[in-house]
Structures are given as C-alpha cells and as structure tokens.
C-alpha positions as CSV (number, residue, x, y, z in Angstrom):
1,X,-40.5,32.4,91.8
2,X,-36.9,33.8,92.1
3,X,-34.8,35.0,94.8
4,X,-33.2,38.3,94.3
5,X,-29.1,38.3,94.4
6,X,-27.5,40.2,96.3
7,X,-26.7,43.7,95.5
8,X,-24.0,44.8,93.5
9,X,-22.3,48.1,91.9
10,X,-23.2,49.8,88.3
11,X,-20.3,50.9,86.2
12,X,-21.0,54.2,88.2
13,X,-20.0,52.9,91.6
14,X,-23.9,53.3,92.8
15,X,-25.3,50.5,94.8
16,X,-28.5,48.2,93.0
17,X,-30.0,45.1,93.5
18,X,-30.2,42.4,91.1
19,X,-33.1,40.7,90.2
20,X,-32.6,37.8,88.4
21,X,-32.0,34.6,89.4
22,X,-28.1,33.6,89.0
23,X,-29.5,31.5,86.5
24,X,-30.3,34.3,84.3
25,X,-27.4,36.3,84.9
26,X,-24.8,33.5,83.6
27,X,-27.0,33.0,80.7
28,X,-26.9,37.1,80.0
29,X,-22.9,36.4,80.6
30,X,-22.9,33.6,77.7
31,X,-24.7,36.0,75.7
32,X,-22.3,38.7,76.3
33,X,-19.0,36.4,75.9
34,X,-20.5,36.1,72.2
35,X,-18.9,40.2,71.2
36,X,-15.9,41.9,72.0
37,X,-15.5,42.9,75.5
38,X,-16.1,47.0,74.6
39,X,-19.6,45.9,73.0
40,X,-21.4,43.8,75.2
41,X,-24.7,46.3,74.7
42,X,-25.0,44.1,71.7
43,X,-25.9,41.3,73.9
44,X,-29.1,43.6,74.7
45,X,-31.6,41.4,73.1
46,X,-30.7,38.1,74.2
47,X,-30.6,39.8,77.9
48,X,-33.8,41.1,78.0
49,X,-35.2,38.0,76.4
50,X,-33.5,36.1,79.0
51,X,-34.9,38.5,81.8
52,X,-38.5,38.3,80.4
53,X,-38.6,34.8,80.3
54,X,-37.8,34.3,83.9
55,X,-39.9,37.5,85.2
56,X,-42.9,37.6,82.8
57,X,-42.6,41.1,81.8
58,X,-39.9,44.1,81.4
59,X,-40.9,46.1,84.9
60,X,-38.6,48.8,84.7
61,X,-36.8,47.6,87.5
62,X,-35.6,44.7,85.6
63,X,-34.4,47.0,82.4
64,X,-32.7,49.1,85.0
65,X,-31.4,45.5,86.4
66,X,-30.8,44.4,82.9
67,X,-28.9,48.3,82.1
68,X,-26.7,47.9,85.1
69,X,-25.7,44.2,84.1
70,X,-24.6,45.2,80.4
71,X,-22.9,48.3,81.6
72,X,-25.5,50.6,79.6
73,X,-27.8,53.7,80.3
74,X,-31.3,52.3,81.4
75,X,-32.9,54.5,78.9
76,X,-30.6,52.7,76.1
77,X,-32.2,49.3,77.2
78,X,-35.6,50.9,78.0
79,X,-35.8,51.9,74.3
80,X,-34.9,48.4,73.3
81,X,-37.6,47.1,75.0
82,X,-40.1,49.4,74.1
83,X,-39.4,49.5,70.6
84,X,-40.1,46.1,69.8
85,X,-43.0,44.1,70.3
86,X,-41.9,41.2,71.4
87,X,-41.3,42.5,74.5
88,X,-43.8,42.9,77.4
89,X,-43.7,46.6,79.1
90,X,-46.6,45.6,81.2
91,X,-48.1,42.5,82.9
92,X,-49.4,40.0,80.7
93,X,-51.7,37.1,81.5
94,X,-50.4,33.3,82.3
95,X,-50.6,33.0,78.2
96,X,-50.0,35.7,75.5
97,X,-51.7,34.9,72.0
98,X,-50.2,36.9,69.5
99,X,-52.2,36.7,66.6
100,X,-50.9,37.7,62.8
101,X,-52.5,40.4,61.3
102,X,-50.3,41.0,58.2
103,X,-51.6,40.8,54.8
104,X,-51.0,36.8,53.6
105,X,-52.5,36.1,57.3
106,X,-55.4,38.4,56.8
107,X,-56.0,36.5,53.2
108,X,-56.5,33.7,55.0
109,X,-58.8,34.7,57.9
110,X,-56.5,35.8,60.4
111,X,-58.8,38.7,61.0
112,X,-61.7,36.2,61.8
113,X,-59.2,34.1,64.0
114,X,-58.6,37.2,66.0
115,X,-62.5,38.3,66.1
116,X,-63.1,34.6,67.5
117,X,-60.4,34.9,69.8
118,X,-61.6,38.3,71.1
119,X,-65.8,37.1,71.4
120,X,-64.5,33.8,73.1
121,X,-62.1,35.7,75.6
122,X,-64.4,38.8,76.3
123,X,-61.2,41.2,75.2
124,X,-59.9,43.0,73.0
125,X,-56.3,43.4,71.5
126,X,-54.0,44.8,74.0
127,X,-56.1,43.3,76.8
128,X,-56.2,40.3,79.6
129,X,-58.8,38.5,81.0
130,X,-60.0,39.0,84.3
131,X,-58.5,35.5,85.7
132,X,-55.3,36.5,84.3
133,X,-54.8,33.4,82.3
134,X,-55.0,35.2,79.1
135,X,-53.9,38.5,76.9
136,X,-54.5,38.8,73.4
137,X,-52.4,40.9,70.9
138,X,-52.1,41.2,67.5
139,X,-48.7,40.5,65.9
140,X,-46.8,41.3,62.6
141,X,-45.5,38.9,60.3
142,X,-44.6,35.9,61.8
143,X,-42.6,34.1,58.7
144,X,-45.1,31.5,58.5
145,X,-47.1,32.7,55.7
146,X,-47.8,29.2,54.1
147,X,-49.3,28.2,57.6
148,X,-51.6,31.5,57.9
149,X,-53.0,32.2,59.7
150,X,-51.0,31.8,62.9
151,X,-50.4,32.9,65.9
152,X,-47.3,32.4,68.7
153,X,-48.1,31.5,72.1
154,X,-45.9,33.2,74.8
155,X,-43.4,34.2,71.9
156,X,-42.4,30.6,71.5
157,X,-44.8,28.0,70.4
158,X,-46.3,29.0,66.6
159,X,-49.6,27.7,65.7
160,X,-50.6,27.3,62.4
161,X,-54.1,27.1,59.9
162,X,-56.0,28.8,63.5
163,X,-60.0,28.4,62.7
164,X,-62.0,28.2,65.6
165,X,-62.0,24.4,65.9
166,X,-58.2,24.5,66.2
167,X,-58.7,27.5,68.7
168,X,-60.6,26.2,71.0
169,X,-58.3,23.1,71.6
170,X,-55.5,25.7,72.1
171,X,-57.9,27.6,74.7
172,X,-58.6,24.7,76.3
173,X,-55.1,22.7,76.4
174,X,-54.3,26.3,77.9
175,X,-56.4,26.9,80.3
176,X,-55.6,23.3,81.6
177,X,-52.0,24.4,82.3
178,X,-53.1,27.7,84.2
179,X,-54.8,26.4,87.6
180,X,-54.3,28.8,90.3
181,X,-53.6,31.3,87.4
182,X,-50.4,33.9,88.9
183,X,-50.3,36.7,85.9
184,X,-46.8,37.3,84.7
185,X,-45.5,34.4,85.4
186,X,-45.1,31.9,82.7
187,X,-45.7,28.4,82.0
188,X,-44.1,25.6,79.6
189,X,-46.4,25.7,76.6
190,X,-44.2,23.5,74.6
C-alpha cells in the first residue's frame, strides 16, 4: 500500500492531493522527459499505465491525480482511460484473465477456453469472484495468433495454447499467490 504525497497545485493554482507513490510520479516524469516540454499529454499512456500498476485500477481520483500531474483536463485523461481496454475503470480482482476472442483465437477454441474459464470461476465476462481473487474479460487481438488461443494475466504475462488442462495450472499457480486476497491490488505474476 502507498502513502499519499503531499498536496500540490494544478496548472490552475487549485490545491489537490497526489496519490501516487513518489515512485510513480518520477517514473510518469521519465515518461514525460521522453516529448517536448509543450507535449507532455503525450506521456498519457505510460502515466496511467504507471498509475494502474501501482493502484489496481483508474478511480477517478487517480485520472484526476494523473490530469493534474501532466498538466491536462481530467476529462482529456478520463477519455484515455476509458477508451481503451486495457485499462481498469473499476475494481478488479487480485488477477485479471483476459481472454482472446478474435477470430484466429476463436478457430482455435478460444471460445471454449473462455466458457471453461467462466463454469470453473462461477462468472461471466466483465465479472469477479466473490473472494476477489479473480475477474474475467474477454480481450481483442492479442498478437499472438500462432499461440491461440491465449490469454494475458494482469495485462502482462501472455499465456498461450489455453485448454483446460493448461487452465487449471494457471488457476491454481494463481490462486496460490492470492492468500488473504485484497481486490485491486496486484501481485507479481511473472
């Protein structure tokens, strides 16, 4: 869990707190030393990626956080985060499974690896288990086409030819990482 920094001032002079670690904040500042000074809202991605990955999910808060810090209208940043998926607008569970739904994943079962997933977990798409430790959602292409069908765990770790022997090992390498499950908060699944 992270401390909240102090507060500080938006381009506007109006008071707000930050919170994200400092951690987090001199990574967004790497990220933003990367464009010219007058475009640092091009540093939106890698900021919000960077604030996800330390909070769990995109409260709006932490886009307003995330606004302020790259000098930006919240509603700029809000549509970023809403418009793509990678991006968690709500609480997730300890893991998300994204699973890939395109076309060469759905050639190769990915529907069935997706129906398994959602019978095993008791949830459907756009859902999270009761003890928090999962949510499911179904993804599009994922670039891996020769590996369908696959799925990404947490938006980081791909996993590749899923049938239902090779997803249960995940489920259960998983839930061995989540005692004392905390949803939104995330864990190393590398």
């Amino acid at each position: 869990m992270t401390t909240p920094t102090p507060a500080s001032s938006n381009d506007n002079g109006e008071l707000t707190s930050r919170l994200l670690s400092e951690a987090a904040y001199a990574k967004i500042a790497r990220e933003v030393a990367k464009y010219p000074p007058d475009q640092k809202q091009a540093a939106v991605m890698a900021s919000l990626t960077i604030a996800q990955q330390e909070k769990g999910w995109m409260s709006p808060e932490v886009v307003e956080d995330v606004a302020n810090t790259l000098g930006m209208p919240p509603i700029a940043v809000h549509e970023v985060a809403t418009f793509y998926t990678m991006y968690n607008t709500a609480p997730v569970g300890r893991f998300k499974l994204t699973v890939c739904t395109n076309l060469p994943c759905a050639l190769r079962h990915g529907d069935r690896a997706g129906q398994y997933l959602q019978r095993t977990l008791g949830v459907g798409y756009g859902e999270t288990t009761t003890d928090g430790v999962f949510s499911l959602r179904e993804g599009e292409c994922m670039g891996a086409c020769a590996d369908a069908p696959v799925l990404l765990v947490n938006d980081t770790r791909m996993e590749s030819f899923c049938d239902e022997v090779k997803l249960d090992a995940l489920l259960e390498e998983l839930r061995a990482k989540a005692p004392g499950v905390n949803p939104g908060n995330r864990v190393d699944v590398a």
